[in-house]
N, C-alpha and C positions, 0 to 999 in steps of 0.2 A: 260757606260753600253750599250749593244746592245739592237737595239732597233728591239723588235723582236713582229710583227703582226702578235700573234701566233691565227689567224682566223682560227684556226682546226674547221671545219666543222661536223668532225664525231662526235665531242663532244656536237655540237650544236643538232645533229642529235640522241642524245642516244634514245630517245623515238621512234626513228624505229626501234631499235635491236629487238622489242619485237614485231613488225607485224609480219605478214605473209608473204613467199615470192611470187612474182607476180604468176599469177596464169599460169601453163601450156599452151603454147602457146602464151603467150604473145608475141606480137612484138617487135624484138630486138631494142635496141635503134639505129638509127643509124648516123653517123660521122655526125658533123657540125665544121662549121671553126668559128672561134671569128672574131667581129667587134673592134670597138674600145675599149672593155671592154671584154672580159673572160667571160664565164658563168660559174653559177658552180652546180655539183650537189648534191641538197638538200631533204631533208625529204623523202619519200617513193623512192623518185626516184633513191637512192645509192644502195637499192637493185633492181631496176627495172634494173642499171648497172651492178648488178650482186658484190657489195661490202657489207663487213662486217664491220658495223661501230666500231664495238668491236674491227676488227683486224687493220681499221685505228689510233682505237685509241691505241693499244700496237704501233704502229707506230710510233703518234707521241710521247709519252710517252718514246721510246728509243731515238730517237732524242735530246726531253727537257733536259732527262738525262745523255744521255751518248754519245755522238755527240758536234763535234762543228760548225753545221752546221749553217749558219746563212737564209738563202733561202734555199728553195722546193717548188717544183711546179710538182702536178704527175697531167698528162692530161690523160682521157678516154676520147677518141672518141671525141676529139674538145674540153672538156669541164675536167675543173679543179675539180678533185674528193678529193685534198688533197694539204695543202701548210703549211708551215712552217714561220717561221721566215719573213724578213723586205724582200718581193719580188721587189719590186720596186726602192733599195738603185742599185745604180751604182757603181762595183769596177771591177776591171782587169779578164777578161778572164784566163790568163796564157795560155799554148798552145793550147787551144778552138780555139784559135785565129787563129790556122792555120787549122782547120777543113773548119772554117767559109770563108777562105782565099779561098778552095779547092773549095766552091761552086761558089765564083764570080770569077773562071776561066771557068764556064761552055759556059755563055755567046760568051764570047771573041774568045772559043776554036770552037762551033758550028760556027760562021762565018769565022775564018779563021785569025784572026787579031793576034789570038796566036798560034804558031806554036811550038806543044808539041817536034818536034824532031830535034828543033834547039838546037845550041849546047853553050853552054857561049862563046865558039872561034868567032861562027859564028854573039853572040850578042854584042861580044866587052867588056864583062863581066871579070872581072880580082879581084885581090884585095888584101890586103897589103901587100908587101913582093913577090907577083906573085903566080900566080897558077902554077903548073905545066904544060907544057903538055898533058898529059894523062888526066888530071882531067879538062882541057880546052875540052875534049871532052862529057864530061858529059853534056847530054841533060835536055831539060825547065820538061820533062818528067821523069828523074832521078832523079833532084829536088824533085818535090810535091810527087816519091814514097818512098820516102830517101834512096835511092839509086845510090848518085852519084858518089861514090869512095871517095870526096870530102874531108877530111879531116884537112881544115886549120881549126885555132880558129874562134870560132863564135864571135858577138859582145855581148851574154849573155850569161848564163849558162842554167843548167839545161837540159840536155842531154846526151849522151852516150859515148860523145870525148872522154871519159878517158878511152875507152876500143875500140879502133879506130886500126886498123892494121897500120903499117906502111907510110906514104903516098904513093902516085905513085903504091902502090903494089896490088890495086884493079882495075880491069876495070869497066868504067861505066857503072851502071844495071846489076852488079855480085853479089855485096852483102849488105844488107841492114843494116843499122847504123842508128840509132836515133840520128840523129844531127842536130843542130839548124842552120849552115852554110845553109846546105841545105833548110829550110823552111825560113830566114831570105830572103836568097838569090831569092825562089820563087816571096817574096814579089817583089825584086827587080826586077827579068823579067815582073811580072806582069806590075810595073808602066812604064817598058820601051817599054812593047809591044804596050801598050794598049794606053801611053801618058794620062792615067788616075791616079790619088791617090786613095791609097785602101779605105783612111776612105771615101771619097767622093762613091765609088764606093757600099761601107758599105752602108751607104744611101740608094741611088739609087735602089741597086738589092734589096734591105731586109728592111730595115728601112720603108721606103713609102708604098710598096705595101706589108707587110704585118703589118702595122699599129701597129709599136712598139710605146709600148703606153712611155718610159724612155728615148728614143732617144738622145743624146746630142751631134753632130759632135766636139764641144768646148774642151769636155775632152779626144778626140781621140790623142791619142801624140804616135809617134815613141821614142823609147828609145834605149840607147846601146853604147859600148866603140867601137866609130871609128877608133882607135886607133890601136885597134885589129881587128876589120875588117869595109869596109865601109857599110854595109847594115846592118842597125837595125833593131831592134823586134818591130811589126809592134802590137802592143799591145792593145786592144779592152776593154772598159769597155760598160759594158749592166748590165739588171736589169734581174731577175731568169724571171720574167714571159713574159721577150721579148728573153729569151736563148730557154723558152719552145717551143714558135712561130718559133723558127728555127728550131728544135725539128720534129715540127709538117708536117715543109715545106717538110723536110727531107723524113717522115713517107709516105707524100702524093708524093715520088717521084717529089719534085720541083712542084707541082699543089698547088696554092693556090686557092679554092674556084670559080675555074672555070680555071685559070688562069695561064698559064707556066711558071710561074718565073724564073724555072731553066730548061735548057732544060734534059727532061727528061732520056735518055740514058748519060747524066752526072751523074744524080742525083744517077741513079745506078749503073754507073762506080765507082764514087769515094767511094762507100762502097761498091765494089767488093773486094776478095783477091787477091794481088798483092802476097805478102809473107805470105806465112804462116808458121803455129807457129813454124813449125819445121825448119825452114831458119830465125827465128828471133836471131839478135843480141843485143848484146851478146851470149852468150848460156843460162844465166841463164834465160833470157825470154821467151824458149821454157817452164820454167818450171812453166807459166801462163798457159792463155787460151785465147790470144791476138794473130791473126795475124795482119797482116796493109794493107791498104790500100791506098790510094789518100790523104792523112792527116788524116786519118781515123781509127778508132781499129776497130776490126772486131773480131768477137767471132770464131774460126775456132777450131780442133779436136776434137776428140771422146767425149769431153764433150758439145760440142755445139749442142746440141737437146731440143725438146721440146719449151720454150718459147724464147731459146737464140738460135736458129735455124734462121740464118738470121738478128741475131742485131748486133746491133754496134755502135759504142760510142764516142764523142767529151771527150778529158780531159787532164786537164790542174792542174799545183800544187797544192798544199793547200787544194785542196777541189772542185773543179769546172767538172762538167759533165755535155753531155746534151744526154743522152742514150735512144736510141729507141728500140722497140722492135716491130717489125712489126707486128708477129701472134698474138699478143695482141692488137695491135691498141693502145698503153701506147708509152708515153712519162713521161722522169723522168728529169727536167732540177733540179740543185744542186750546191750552191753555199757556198763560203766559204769565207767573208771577209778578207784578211790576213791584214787588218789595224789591226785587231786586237790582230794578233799574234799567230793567231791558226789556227791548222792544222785538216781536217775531215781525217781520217785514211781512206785506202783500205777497213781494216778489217769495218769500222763502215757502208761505203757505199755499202758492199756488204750483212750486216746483214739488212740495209734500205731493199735491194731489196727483201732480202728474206721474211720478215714482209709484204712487199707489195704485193707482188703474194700469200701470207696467206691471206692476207684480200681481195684478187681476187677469193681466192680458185682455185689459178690456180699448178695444180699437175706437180710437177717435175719429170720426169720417172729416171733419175738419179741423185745422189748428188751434191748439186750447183758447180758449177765450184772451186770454191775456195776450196772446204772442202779436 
């Protein structure tokens, strides 16, 4: 059975549904960053944040019921308004993993040690079978925007290959493809440029300075058929409430709490739009509301107003996000064990959100992106 620390808080809190709300003028609450523990907010103070505990608790009541979500973790303003399920259990990212990849290139890319518009020719970069040519020209910058023409097999699945033009018949940074080649192989300039390992680097940038409280280097393992190509899926497990803290790094443009973790014109580059929606491939994913970015979704078209004006989102199979939304100052990290076989649907994480901006009272001017 899953072991699920359903510490719903709203439910702890029913005896504030019935105060009053803070009175006119109050002082807005404002951002703090967590220490070694999360604070969270309790008793009068969910509406001082401007929540309805009534509409966290239809929240989490859709969840219990009808979700297989196993972790949540919603952050307001530094501080955890809402959580779910066993936050602290350690399982696989799935392609979070390469959001997370995108930020510990900012480092390396600010001093010079990686050079975004080197070429796989230029790094000696090849792989089973040979690359082509033309797709030897494909830059470290191609790479991390999936855009490198690139289409040999990846070492794992779960991607866009099966709908790949031709090889050879794209040039590099013409057209963008969801393919794992491309983000596997990121990995792999990274550790050639840098003479660093990613999980070692995991550590380092994120883990330490922002004091992920699940941290394990031990169960960091690369995976994937060599066979088929040599660069494996550089694969990440974390706990929801050290995914939120990424979350949060992200929200804060790479500042922790004083502190430039990531340098900052990175932090905003990689969830700028590189493609948007209307240049996503396949075709059928114009018919989202996803551009991309730096390993990054990016809410882009006529439906990206109001609170999704400027968000964008870490995600990965099964069930895994870690989605911010800046004009809110909200963080939503979202987790989905697949030890146990189950999948959180599009449809159920996008009903999450909309439950959650109802217990924000935060007004949609038009109908959520999905509808």
């Amino acid at each position: 059975m899953i072991r699920r620390q359903t510490v719903f808080w709203a439910l702890i809190l029913a005896m504030a549904a019935a105060t009053a709300s803070p009175a006119t003028g109050q002082t807005r609450p404002v951002s703090v960053f967590p220490g070694q523990e999360w604070e969270y907010v309790r008793g009068a103070e969910l509406l001082t944040y401007g929540w309805s505990p009534e509409g966290l608790r239809n929240a989490f009541e859709f969840v219990r019921d009808s979700a297989n979500s196993t972790g949540i973790v919603v952050v307001d303003r530094g501080k955890i308004v809402f959580q779910f399920g066993d936050i602290q259990e350690l399982s696989y990212l799935a392609s979070v993993r390469k959001s997370v990849l995108a930020m510990l290139y900012g480092k390396y890319v600010e001093d010079g040690t990686i050079d975004l518009e080197a070429t796989l020719l230029e790094l000696g970069m090849d792989d089973e079978g040979g690359l082509l040519e033309v797709e030897k020209q494909a830059s470290v910058h191609h790479l991390i925007t999936a855009r490198s023409g690139v289409y040999h097999p990846a070492s794992n699945a779960g991607d866009d290959l099966a709908w790949a033009p031709a090889r050879g018949t794209q040039q590099p940074g013409t057209y963008m493809l969801y393919s794992n080649w491309d983000f596997n192989s990121a990995g792999g300039a990274f550790e050639l440029m840098t003479g660093r390992d990613i999980y070692d680097e995991l550590g380092a940038q994120l883990a330490i300075p922002l004091q992920f409280q699940d941290w394990d280097r031990g169960v960091q393992r690369k995976t994937g058929n060599l066979v088929a190509s040599r660069y494996p899926a550089y694969h990440m497990h974390l706990s929801t409430r050290d995914m939120a803290r990424i979350g949060y790094l992200m929200l804060h443009e790479g500042n922790w709490n004083g502190s430039q973790v990531i340098p900052r014109d990175w932090a905003r580059r990689i969830v700028s739009l590189v493609t948007p929606l209307e240049e996503m491939n396949p075709p059928r994913r114009r018919e989202g509301y996803f551009g991309y970015g730096y390993m990054w979704w990016t809410w882009d078209g006529p439906r990206a107003v109001g609170p999704f004006q400027g968000a964008y989102t870490a995600r990965g199979a099964v069930g895994q996000w870690i989605t911010v939304f800046p004009s809110l100052d909200l963080v939503i990290a979202h987790k989905t064990h697949n030890i146990y076989q189950r999948t959180t649907s599009w449809a159920s994480w996008e009903r999450f959100i909309e439950l959650i901006f109802e217990a924000k009272g935060v007004q949609v001017e038009s109908p959520y992106p999905w509808r």
